[in-house]
C-alpha positions in Angstrom: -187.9 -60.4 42.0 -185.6 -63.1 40.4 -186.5 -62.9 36.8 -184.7 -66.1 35.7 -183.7 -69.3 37.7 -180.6 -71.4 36.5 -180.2 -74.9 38.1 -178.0 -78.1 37.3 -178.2 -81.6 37.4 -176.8 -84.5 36.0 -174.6 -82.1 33.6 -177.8 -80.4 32.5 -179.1 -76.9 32.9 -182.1 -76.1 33.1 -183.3 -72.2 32.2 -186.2 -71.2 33.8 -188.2 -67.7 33.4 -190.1 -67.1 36.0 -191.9 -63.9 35.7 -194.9 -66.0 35.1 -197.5 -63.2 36.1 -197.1 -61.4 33.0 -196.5 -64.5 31.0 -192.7 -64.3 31.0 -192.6 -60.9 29.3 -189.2 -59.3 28.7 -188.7 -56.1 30.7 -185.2 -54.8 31.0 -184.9 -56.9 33.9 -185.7 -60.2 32.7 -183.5 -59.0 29.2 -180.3 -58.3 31.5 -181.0 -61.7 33.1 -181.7 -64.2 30.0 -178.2 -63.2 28.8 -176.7 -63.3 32.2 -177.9 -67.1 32.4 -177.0 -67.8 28.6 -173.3 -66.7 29.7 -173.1 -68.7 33.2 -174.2 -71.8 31.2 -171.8 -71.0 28.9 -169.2 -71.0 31.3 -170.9 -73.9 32.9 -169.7 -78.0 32.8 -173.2 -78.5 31.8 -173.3 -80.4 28.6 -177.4 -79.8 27.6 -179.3 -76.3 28.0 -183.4 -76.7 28.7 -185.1 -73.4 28.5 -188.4 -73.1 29.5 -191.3 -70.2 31.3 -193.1 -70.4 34.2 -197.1 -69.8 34.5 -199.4 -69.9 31.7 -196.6 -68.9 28.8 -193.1 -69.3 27.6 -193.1 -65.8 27.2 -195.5 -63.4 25.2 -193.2 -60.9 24.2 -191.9 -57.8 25.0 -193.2 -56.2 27.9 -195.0 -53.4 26.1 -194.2 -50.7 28.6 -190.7 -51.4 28.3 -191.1 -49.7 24.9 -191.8 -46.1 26.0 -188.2 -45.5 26.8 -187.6 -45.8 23.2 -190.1 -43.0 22.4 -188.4 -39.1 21.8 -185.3 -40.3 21.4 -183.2 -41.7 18.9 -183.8 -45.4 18.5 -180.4 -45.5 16.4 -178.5 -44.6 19.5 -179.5 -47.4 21.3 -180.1 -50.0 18.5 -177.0 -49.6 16.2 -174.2 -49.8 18.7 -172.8 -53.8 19.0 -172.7 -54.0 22.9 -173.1 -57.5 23.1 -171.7 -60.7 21.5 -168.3 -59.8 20.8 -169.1 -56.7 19.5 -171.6 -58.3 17.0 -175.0 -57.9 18.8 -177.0 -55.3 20.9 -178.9 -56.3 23.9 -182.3 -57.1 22.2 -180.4 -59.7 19.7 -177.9 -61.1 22.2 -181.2 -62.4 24.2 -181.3 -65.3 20.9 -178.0 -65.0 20.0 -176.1 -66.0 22.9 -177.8 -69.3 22.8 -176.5 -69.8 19.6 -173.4 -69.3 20.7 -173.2 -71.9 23.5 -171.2 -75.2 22.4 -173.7 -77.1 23.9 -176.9 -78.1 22.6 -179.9 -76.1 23.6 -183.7 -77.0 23.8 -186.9 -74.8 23.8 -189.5 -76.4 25.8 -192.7 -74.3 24.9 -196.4 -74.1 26.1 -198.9 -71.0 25.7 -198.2 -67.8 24.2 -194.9 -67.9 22.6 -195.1 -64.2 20.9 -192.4 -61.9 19.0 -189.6 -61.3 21.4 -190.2 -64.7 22.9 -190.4 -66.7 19.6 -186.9 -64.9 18.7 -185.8 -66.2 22.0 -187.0 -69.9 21.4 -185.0 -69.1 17.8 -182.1 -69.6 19.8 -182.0 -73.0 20.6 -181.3 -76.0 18.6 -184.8 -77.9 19.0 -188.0 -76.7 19.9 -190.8 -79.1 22.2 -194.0 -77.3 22.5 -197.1 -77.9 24.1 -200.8 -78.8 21.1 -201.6 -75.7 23.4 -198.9 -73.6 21.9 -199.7 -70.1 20.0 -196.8 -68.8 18.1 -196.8 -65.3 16.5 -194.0 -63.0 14.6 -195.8 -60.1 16.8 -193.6 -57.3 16.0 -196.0 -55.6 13.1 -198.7 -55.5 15.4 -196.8 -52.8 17.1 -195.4 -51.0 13.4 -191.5 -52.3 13.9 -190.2 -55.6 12.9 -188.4 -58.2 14.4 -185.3 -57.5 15.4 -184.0 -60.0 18.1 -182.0 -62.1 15.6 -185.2 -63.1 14.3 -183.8 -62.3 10.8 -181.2 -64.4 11.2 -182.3 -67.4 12.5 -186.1 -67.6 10.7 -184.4 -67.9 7.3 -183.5 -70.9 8.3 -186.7 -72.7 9.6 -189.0 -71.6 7.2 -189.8 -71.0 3.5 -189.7 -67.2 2.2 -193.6 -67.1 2.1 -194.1 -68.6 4.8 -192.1 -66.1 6.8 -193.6 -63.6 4.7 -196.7 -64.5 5.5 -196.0 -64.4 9.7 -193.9 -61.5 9.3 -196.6 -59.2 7.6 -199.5 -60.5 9.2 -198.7 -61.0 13.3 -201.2 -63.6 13.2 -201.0 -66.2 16.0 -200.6 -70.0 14.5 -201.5 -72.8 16.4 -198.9 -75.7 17.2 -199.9 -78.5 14.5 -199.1 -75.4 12.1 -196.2 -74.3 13.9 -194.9 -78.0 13.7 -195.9 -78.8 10.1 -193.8 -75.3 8.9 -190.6 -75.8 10.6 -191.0 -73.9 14.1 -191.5 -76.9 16.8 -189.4 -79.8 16.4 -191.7 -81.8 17.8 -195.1 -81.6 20.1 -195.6 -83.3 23.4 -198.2 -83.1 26.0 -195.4 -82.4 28.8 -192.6 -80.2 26.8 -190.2 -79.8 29.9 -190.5 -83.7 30.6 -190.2 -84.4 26.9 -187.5 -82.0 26.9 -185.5 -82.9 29.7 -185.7 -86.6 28.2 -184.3 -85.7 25.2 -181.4 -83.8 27.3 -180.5 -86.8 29.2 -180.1 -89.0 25.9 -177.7 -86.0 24.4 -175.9 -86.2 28.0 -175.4 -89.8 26.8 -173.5 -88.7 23.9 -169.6 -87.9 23.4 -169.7 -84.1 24.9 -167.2 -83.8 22.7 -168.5 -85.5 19.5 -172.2 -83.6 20.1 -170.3 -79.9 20.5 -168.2 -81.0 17.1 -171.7 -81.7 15.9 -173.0 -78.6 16.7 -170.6 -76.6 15.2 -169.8 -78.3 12.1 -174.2 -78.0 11.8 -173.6 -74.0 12.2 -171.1 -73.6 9.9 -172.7 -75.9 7.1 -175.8 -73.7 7.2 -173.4 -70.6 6.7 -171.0 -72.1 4.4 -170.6 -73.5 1.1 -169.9 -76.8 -0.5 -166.1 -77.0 -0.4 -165.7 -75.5 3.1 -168.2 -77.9 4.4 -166.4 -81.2 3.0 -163.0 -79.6 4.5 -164.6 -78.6 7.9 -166.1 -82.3 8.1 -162.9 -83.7 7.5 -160.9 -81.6 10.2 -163.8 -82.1 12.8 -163.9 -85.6 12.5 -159.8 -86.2 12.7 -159.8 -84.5 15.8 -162.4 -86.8 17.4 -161.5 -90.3 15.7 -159.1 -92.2 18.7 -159.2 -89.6 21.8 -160.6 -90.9 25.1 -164.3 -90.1 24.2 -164.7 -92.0 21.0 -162.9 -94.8 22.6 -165.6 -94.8 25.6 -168.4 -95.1 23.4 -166.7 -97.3 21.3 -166.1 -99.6 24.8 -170.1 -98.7 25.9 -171.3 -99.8 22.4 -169.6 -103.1 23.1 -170.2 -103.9 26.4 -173.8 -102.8 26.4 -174.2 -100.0 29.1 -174.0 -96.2 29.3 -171.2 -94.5 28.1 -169.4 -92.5 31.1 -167.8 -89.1 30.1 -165.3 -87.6 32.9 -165.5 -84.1 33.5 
């Protein structure tokens, strides 16, 4: 059974999981098919990712059963080695990671459980729309390990120290207003995928160009300091200022209609 359904329109892609009868949860299948899609959008002309789950969940997690193969062996010789990601990730991280990755902007739309492994996956995109019915949860101590999906990497960045402390030691569920108010979910909406897919087809509006600049020069300021910032700023911008792009939405601005971007 199809674990995860890619289509495209209008230069968007939109990510579905659709294992819905056990709430989206990652088996080995569904893990082996999350970064096959991250990499065919990658390679893609699509200039806006949309991820969302099928059924009653984004996704609730790991699929527990999933974890047994781990058990006897040495968890070292399957987590340590960098299989993924240009040698920087194994195949538990690259699930987040490769979104990161994509030059494209990427957006979560949540609803339901959205539990450990599938938080770290939401991690991965740039903005996060979520259902008031939304139940987020850093699950991983319920089961004695910790999260280890990229969700070290990316949390840090969302959330105060306590505050991850807090999720991290507790596993507790929080409910969407929470989620919102400490830095998870963007923002809420009673239909995430519409809301979602509305806020795609304004970015599709955009200079492709001038949003992937955005997105990376965002990435590296988070990662970077001061000085390298200012410098990255400056050799973004000159290699946007006068090419055909900025001159079309210089020439939409004026004449009042939708900027058109050529493939």
């Amino acid at each position: 059974m199809t674990r995860v359904c890619v289509t495209y329109e209008d230069y968007i892609a939109h990510v579905r999981l659709t294992r819905a009868e056990k709430m989206n949860a990652l088996d080995q299948e569904m893990i082996d098919a999350i970064i096959a899609a991250g990499n065919e959008v990658a390679a893609s002309e699509a200039r806006v990712a949309v991820i969302s789950g099928e059924g009653k969940a984004f996704c609730a997690g790991i699929d527990v059963n999933g974890l047994s193969s781990m058990v006897g062996g040495n968890p070292a010789d399957l987590m340590m080695p960098r299989t993924h990601g240009g040698g920087t990730t194994n195949q538990w991280q690259e699930v987040s990671m490769v979104w990161t990755r994509l030059s494209v902007p990427v957006i979560a739309a949540l609803h339901g459980k959205v539990y450990g492994a599938g938080l770290q996956l939401a991690l991965g995109a740039d903005i996060r729309i979520a259902a008031p019915d939304t139940e987020i949860a850093v699950m991983e101590m319920k089961w004695g390990i910790v999260p280890d999906m990229g969700g070290m990497v990316l949390l840090p960045k969302l959330v105060r120290g306590d505050i991850l402390r807090l999720l991290t030691y507790t596993a507790e569920p929080i409910d969407a207003l929470s989620a919102e108010r400490w830095g998870l979910i963007t923002k809420l909406a009673d239909n995430p995928v519409l809301g979602a897919m509305e806020l795609a087809k304004i970015i599709t509006g955009k200079s492709p160009s001038a949003i992937k600049a955005a997105k990376r020069l965002i990435a590296f300021a988070e990662a970077s300091g001061v000085d390298d910032v200012l410098l990255e700023e400056s050799r973004e911008q000159a290699a946007l200022l006068g090419r055909p792009h900025q001159m079309e939405v210089i020439a939409a601005e004026f004449g009042k209609r939708r900027a058109v971007f050529p493939d």
